[in-house]
Wavefront OBJ file of the C-alpha trace (Angstrom):
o trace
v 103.925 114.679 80.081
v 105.093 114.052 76.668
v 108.746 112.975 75.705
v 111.054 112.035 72.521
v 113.209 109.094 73.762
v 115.916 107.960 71.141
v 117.406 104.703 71.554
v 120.977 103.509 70.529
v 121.983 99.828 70.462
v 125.203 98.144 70.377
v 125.324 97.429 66.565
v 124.873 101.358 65.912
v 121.180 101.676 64.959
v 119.164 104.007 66.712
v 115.745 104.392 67.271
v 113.491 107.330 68.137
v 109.476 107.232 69.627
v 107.418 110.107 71.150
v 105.910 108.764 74.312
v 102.801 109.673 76.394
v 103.121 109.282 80.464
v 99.939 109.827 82.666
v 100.638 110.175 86.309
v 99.231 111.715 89.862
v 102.526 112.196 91.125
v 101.532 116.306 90.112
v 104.372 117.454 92.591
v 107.479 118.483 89.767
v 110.149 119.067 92.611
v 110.001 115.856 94.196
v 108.992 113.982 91.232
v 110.504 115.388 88.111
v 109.685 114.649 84.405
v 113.055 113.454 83.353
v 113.277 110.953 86.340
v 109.847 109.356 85.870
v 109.890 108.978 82.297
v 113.330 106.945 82.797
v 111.974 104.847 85.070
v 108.285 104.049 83.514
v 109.927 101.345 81.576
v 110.546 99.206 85.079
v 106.302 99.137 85.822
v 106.023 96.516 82.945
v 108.101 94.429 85.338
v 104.594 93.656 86.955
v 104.287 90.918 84.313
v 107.184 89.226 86.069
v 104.677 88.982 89.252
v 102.160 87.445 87.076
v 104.652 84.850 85.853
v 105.624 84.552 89.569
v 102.099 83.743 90.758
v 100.790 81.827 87.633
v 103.658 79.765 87.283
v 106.348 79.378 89.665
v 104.158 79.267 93.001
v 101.317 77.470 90.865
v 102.862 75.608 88.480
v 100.233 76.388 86.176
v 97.931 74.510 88.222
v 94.159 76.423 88.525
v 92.411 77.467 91.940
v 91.058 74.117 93.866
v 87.835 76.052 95.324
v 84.747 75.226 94.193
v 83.128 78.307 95.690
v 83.536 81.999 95.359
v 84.413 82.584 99.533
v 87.346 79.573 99.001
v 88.741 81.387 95.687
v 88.935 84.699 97.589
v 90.452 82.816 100.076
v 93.336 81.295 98.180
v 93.915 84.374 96.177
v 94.384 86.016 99.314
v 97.121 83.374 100.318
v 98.809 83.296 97.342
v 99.093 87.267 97.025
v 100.154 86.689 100.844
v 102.934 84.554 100.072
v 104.008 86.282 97.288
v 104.411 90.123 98.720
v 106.008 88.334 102.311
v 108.498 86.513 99.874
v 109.155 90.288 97.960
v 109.499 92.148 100.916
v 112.317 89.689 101.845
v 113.911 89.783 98.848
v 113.902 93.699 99.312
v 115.731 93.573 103.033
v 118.300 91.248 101.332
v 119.827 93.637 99.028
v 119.006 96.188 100.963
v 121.304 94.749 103.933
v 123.948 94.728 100.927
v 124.408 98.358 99.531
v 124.460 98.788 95.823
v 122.350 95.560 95.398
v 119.522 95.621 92.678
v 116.714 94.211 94.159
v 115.689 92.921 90.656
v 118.773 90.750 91.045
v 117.061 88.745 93.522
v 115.663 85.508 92.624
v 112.156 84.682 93.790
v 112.591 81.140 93.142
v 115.295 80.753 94.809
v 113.280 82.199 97.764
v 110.278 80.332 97.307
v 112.595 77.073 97.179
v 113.977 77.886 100.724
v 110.991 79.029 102.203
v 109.672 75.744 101.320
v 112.199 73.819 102.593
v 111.985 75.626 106.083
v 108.391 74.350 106.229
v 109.100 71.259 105.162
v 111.756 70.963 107.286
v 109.501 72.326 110.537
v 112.869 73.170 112.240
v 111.607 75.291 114.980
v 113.782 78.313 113.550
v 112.224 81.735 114.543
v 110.998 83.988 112.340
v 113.682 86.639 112.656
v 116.309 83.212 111.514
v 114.172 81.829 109.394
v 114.409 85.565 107.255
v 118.212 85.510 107.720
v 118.046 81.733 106.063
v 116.033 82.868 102.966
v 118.171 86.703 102.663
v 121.789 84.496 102.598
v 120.502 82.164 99.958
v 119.057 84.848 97.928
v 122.712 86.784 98.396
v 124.157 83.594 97.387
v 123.021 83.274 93.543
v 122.157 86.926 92.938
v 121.606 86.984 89.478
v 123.291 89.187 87.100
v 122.893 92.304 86.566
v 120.144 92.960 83.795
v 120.603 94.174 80.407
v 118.808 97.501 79.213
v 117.012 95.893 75.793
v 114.722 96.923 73.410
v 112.453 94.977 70.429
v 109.184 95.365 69.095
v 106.094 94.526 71.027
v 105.140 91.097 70.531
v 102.118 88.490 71.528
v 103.121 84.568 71.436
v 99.626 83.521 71.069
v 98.244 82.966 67.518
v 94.820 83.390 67.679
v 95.490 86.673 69.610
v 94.180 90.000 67.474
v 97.644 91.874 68.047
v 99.331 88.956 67.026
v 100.931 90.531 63.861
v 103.970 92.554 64.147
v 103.823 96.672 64.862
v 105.565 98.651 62.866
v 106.691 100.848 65.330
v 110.674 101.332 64.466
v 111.717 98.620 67.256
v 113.681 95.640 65.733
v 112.120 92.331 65.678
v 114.863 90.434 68.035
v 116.171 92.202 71.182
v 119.153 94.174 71.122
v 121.626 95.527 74.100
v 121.056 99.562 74.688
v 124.114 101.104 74.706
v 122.725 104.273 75.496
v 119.575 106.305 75.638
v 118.268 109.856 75.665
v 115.291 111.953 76.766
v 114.005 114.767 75.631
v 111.387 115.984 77.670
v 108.730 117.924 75.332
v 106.738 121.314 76.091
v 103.232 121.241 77.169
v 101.135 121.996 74.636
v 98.697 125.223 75.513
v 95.524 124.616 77.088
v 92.169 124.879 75.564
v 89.527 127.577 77.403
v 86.953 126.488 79.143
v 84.310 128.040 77.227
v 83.931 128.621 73.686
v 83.518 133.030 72.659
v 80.130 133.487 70.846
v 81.025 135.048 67.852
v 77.557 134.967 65.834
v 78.277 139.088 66.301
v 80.957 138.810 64.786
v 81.757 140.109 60.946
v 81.197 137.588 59.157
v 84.887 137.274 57.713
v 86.310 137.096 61.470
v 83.774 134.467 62.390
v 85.313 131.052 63.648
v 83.981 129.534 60.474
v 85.693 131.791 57.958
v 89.117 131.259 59.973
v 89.254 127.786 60.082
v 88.243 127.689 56.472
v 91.560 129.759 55.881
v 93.220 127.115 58.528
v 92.709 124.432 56.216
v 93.608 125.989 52.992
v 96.987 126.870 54.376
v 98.086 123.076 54.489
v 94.847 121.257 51.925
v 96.421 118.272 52.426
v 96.672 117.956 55.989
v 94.222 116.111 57.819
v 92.792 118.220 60.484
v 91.996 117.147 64.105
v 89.474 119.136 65.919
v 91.480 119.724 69.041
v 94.431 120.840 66.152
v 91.955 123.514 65.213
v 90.660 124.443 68.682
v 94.588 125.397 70.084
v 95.016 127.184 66.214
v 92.138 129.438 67.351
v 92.337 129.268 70.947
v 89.063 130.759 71.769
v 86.515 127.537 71.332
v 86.295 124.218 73.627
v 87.183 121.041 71.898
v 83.582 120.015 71.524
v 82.029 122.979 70.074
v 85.224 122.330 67.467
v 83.876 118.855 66.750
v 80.327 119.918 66.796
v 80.780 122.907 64.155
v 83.034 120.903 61.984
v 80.559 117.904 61.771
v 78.035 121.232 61.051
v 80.045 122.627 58.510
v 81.371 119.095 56.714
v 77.338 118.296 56.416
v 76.596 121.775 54.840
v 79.455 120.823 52.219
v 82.055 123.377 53.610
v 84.567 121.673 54.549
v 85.549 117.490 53.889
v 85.262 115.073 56.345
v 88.559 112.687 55.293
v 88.054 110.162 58.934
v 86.133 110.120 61.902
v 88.263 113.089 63.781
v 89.820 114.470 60.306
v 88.937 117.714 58.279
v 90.542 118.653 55.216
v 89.516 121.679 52.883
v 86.716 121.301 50.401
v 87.280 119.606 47.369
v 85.318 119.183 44.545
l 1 2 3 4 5 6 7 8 9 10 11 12 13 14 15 16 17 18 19 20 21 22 23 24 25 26 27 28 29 30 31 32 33 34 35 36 37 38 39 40 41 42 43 44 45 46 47 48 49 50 51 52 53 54 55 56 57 58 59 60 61 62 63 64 65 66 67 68 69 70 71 72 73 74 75 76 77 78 79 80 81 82 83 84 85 86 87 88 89 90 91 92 93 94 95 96 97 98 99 100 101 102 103 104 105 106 107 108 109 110 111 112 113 114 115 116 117 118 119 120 121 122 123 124 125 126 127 128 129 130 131 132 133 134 135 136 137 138 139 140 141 142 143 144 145 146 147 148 149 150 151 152 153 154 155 156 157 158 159 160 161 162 163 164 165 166 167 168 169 170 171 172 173 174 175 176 177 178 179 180 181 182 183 184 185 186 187 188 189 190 191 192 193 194 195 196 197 198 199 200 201 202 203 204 205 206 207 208 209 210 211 212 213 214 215 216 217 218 219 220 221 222 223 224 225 226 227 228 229 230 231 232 233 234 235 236 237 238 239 240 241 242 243 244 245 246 247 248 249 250 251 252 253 254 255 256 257 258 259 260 261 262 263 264
């Protein structure tokens, strides 16, 4: 599914991107466009569990097995810990309606599940739950703020280090409000290309694309642009004819997916 989200920040500015969203979830009554597109944003949260298991279980310390079997065993701990210490955090603000679990702290429940080990109380594990969901209710953190900025990398010596020009400001500012704008499917190519070397010559698919291009000579053409203009050839047999055709001098190959008309 394919949507035009426009973004509006505190200060006024707005800013507008047409985004791309691949999914399973096929069913459109229980899981509609609208609602998944406006909530795609939340699965880059999953870098927060990274940080979580890299850094404030770890403490940036590396694996202590010297063996694959002890590696997969640790990993297996530590992935342990951290979805037992999540699904906690869930019943807490769960057992308080209203509550986002993202204003849950994990380190504040890694801290106090600690503590109870350290301790070695003797508290059940029903109580010992209870313990770690009231300090977690305790310093809830507030309520986040819907942001936006331009993707960037910290490292230096990373490739996408540079800036992307992508409309996003550099420094994060507050959304104030945001709108989607779900866009129509686009029609589907057929599954097998119409032989048309029967054809009169000036209704052959070569003569119509040639009049394709010359409608717009400074466009640069993608195959599968041509292939739903015609609607009667498969997106290969597009890119096969055009390669053809640009080698024979008919048309001009301007990229490596990009036709224009012939020029001299």
């Amino acid at each position: 599914m394919e949507a035009q989200i426009t973004v509006t920040c505190d200060d006024g500015s707005t800013f507008t991107g047409s985004y791309r969203l691949v999914t399973t979830l096929t069913d459109a009554r229980r899981y509609p466009a609208g609602t998944l597109v406006g909530l795609y944003h939340q699965r880059w949260e999953h870098e927060s569990a990274y940080f979580a298991l890299r850094y404030t279980i770890m403490r940036g310390r590396v694996l202590r097995s010297g063996d694959p079997v002890g590696i997969e065993q640790e990993m297996w701990a530590l992935l342990t810990l951290y979805q037992t210490l999540r699904t906690v955090m869930v019943e807490a603000a769960e057992s308080r309606p209203g509550t986002d679990p993202d204003r849950c702290g994990f380190t504040i429940a890694l801290h106090t599940a600690r503590d109870l080990v350290v301790q070695a109380a003797g508290i059940t594990n029903g109580a010992t739950i209870g313990v770690i969901g009231r300090r977690i209710l305790a310093g809830l953190l507030p309520p986040r703020r819907p942001r936006v900025s331009t993707r960037k990398v910290k490292s230096p010596i990373s490739r996408y280090h540079d800036r992307q020009q992508d409309g996003r400001p550099d420094t994060s500012r507050t959304v104030t409000g945001l709108d989607i704008t779900i866009l129509e499917p686009e029609p589907q190519l057929p599954a097998a290309s119409h032989d048309d070397r029967h054809t009169p010559s000036e209704d052959r698919r070569r003569q119509r694309v040639l009049e394709v291009l010359a409608t717009a000579p400074d466009r640069h053409w993608h195959p599968r642009d041509l292939a739903r203009h015609l609607g009667d050839v498969t997106l290969g047999t597009m890119r096969r004819q055009l390669d053809r055709w640009a080698r024979h001098g008919l048309i001009h190959k301007t990229g490596p997916a990009t036709y224009t008309s012939h020029r001299t």
